[in-house]
DRENDO-1510 file (C-alpha; in Angstrom, 1 decimal, always signed):
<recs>
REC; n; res; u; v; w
REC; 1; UNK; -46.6; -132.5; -107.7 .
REC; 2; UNK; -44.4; -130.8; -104.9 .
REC; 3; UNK; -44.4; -128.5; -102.0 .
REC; 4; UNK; -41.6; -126.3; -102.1 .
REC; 5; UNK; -40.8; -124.1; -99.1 .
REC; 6; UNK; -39.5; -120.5; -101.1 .
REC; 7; UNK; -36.7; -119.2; -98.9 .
REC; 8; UNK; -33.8; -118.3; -100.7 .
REC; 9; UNK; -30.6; -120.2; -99.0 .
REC; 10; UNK; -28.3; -120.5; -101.8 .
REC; 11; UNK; -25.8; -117.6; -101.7 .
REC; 12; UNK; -24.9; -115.9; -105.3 .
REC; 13; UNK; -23.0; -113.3; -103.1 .
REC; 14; UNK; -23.2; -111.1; -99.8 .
REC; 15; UNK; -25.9; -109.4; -100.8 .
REC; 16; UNK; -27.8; -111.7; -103.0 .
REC; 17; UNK; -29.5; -115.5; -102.4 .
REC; 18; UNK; -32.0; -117.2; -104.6 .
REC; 19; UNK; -34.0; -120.5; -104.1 .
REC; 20; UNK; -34.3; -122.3; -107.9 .
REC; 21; UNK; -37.7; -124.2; -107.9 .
REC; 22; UNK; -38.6; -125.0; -111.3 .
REC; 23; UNK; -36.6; -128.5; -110.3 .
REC; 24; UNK; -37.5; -129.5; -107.2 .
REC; 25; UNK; -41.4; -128.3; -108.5 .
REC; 26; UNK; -40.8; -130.5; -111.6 .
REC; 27; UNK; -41.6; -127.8; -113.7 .
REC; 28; UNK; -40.7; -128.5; -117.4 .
REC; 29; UNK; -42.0; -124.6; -119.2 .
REC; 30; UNK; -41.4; -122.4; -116.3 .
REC; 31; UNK; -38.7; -121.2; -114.4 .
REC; 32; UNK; -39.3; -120.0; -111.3 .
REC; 33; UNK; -36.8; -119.0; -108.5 .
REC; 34; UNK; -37.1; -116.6; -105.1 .
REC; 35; UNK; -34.5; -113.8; -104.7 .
REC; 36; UNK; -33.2; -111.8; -101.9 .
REC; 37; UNK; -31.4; -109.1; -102.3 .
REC; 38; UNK; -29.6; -107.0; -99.1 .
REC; 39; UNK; -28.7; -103.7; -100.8 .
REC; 40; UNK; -27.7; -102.4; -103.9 .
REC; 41; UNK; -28.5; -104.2; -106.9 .
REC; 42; UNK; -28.3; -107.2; -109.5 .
REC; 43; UNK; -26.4; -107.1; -113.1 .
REC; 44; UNK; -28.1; -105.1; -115.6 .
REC; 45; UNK; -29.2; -107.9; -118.2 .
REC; 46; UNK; -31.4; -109.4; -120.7 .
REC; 47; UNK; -33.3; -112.4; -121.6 .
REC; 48; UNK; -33.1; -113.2; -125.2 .
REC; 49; UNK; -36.3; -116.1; -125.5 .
REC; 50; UNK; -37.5; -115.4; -122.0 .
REC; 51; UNK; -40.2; -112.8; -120.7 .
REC; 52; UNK; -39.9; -112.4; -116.8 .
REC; 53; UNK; -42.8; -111.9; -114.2 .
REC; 54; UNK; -41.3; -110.3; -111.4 .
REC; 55; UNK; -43.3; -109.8; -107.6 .
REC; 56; UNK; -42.5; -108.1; -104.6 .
REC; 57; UNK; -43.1; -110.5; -101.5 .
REC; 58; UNK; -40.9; -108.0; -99.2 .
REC; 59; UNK; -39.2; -104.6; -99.6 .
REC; 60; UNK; -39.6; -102.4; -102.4 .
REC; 61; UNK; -37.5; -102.4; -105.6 .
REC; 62; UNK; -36.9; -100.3; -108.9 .
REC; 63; UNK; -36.9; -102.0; -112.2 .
REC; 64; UNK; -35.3; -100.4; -114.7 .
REC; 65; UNK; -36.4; -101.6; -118.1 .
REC; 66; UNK; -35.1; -100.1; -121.3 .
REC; 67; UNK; -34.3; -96.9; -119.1 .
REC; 68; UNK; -37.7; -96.7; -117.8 .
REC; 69; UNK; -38.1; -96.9; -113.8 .
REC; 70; UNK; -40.9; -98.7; -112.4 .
REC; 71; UNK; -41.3; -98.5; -108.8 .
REC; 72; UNK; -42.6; -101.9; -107.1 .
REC; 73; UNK; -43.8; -102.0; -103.5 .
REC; 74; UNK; -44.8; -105.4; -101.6 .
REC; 75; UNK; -47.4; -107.2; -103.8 .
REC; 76; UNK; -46.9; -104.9; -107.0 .
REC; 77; UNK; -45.9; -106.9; -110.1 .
REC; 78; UNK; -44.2; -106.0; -113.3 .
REC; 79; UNK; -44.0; -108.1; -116.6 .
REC; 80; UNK; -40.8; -107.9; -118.6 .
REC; 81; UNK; -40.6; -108.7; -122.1 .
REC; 82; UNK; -38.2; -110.7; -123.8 .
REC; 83; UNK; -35.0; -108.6; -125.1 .
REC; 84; UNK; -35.8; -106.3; -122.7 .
REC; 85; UNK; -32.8; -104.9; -120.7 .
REC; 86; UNK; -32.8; -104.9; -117.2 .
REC; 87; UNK; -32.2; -104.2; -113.7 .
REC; 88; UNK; -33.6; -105.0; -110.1 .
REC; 89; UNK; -32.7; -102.3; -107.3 .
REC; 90; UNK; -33.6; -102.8; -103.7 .
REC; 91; UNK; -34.5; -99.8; -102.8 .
REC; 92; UNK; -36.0; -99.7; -99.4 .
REC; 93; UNK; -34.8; -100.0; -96.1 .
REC; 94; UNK; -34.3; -104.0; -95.2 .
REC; 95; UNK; -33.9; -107.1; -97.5 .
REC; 96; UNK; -35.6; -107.0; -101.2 .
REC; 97; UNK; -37.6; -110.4; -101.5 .
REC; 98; UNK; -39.0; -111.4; -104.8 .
REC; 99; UNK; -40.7; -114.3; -106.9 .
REC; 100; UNK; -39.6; -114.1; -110.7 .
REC; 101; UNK; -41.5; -116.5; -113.1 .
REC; 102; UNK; -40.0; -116.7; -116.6 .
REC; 103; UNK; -41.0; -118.6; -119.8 .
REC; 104; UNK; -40.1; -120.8; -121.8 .
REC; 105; UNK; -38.0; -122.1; -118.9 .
REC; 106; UNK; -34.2; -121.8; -120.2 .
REC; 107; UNK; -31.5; -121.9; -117.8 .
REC; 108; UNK; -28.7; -120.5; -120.2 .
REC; 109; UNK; -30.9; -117.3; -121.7 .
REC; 110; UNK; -29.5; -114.6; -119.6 .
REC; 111; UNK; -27.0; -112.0; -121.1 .
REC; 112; UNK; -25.5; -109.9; -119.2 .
REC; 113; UNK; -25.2; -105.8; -120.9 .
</recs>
């Protein structure tokens, strides 16, 4: 077993840094990962095996799933089911932070819609 401090330093782009875990944590099932996102949003996408548990830790975000919004403030948590479509928006004032825990852990399942 590991300790894994969860800041996100790897840079996708300006506005968006994740920290992967599920390796360093020697997790074999679950893929687990810590985003930050400045403004804006992430790719609207799916998951074609994978369900997705996503958490607030900072900010406040919209998830649109399937055209439904759900509105997620610091310690609210949403489930997404596999298929679903999806999209993460930061929509406070500041940097989004959030955990997303997904299983079976599959680094390739994301399509992008």
């Amino acid at each position: 077993m590991n300790v894994v401090h969860a800041m996100p330093t790897e840079l996708i782009s300006e506005k968006l840094s994740v920290k992967k875990m599920s390796d360093e944590l020697g997790s074999e099932k679950l893929r687990a990962n810590v985003w930050t996102l400045a403004e804006g949003s992430m790719l609207k996408h799916l998951h074609r095996e994978q369900e997705e548990l996503y958490l607030v830790l900072e900010g406040s975000a919209q998830v649109v799933v399937d055209g439904t919004i759900h509105k997620l403030d610091e310690r609210d948590a949403l489930c997404v089911p596999a298929g679903a479509q999806h999209q993460v928006f930061n929509s406070g004032w500041g940097p989004l932070t959030f955990f997303v825990a997904a299983a079976p852990a599959a680094a390739d399942d994301a399509e992008l819609v």
